[in-house]
C-alpha positions in Angstrom: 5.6 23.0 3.1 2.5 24.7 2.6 -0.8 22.1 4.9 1.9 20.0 6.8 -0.2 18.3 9.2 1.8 15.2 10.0 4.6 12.7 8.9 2.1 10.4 9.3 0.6 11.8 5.6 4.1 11.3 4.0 6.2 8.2 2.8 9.8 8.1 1.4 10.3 5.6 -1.6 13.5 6.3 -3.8 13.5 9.7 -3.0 10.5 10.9 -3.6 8.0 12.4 -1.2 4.4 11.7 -1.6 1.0 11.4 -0.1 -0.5 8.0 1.5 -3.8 7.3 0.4 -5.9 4.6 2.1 -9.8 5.0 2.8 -9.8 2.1 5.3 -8.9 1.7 8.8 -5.7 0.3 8.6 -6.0 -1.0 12.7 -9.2 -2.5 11.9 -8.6 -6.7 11.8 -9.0 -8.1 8.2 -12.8 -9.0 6.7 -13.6 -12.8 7.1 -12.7 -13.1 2.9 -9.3 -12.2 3.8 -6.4 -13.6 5.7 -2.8 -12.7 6.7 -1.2 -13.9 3.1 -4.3 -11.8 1.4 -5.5 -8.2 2.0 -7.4 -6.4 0.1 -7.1 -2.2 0.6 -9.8 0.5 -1.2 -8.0 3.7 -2.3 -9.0 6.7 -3.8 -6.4 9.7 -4.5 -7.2 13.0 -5.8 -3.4 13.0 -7.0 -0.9 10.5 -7.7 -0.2 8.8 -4.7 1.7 5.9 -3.0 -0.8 3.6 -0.6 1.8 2.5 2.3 1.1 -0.6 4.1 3.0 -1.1 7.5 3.6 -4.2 7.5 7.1 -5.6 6.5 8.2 -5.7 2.8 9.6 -9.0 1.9 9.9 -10.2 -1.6 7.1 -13.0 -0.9 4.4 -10.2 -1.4 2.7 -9.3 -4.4 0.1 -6.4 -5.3 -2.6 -6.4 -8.1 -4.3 -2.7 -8.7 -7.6 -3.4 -10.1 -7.1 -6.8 -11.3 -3.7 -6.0 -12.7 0.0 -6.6 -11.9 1.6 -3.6 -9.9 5.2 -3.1 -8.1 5.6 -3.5 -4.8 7.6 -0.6 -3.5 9.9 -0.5 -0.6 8.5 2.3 1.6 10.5 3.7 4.0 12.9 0.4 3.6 11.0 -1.5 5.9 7.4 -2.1 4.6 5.3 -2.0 1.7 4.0 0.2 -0.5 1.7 0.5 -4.4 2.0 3.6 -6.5 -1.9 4.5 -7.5 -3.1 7.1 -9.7 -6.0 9.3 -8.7 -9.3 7.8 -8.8 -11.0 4.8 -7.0 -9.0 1.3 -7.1 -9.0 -1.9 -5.4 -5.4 -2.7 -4.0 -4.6 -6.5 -3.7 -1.3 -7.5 -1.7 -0.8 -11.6 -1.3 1.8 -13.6 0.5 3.2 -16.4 -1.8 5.8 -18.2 0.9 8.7 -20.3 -0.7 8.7 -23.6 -0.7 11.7 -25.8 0.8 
């Protein structure tokens, strides 16, 4: 594989091996606008790409890629992950718990 670096720059989902793309600091704690049901993620590939979130996928989670409905995909079947296209977008992912 021609500029392996690290697994750290790849992600499994249905198969299909491709690049994470995040351009924040996924250990930094969450700006005061957002909370743990919200978080908002910048990305910005230079090829298709899938942005991989580490925290755990559950079906209560939703993602919005510049204002619009997106898949959540199961990364790596235990967290979360959006498909982006190259350019600059705004990923959304928010917690909706059920209700008893």
């Amino acid at each position: 594989m021609t500029g392996f670096k690290s697994l750290r720059a790849f992600a499994l989902v249905l198969g299909l091996t491709a690049v994470v793309a995040c351009d924040d600091d996924p250990l930094a704690p969450p700006p005061e606008n957002q909370s743990a049901q919200l978080r908002v993620v910048h990305g910005s590939p230079d090829a298709p790409a899938v942005l991989v979130v580490s925290d755990a996928y559950l079906a209560q989670w939703t993602a919005r890629v510049d204002g619009g409905e997106a898949p959540l995909l199961r990364v790596n079947y235990a967290f979360r992950g959006v498909l982006l296209e190259p350019g600059e977008h705004v990923v959304e992912l928010e917690y909706h718990p059920w209700r008893w």
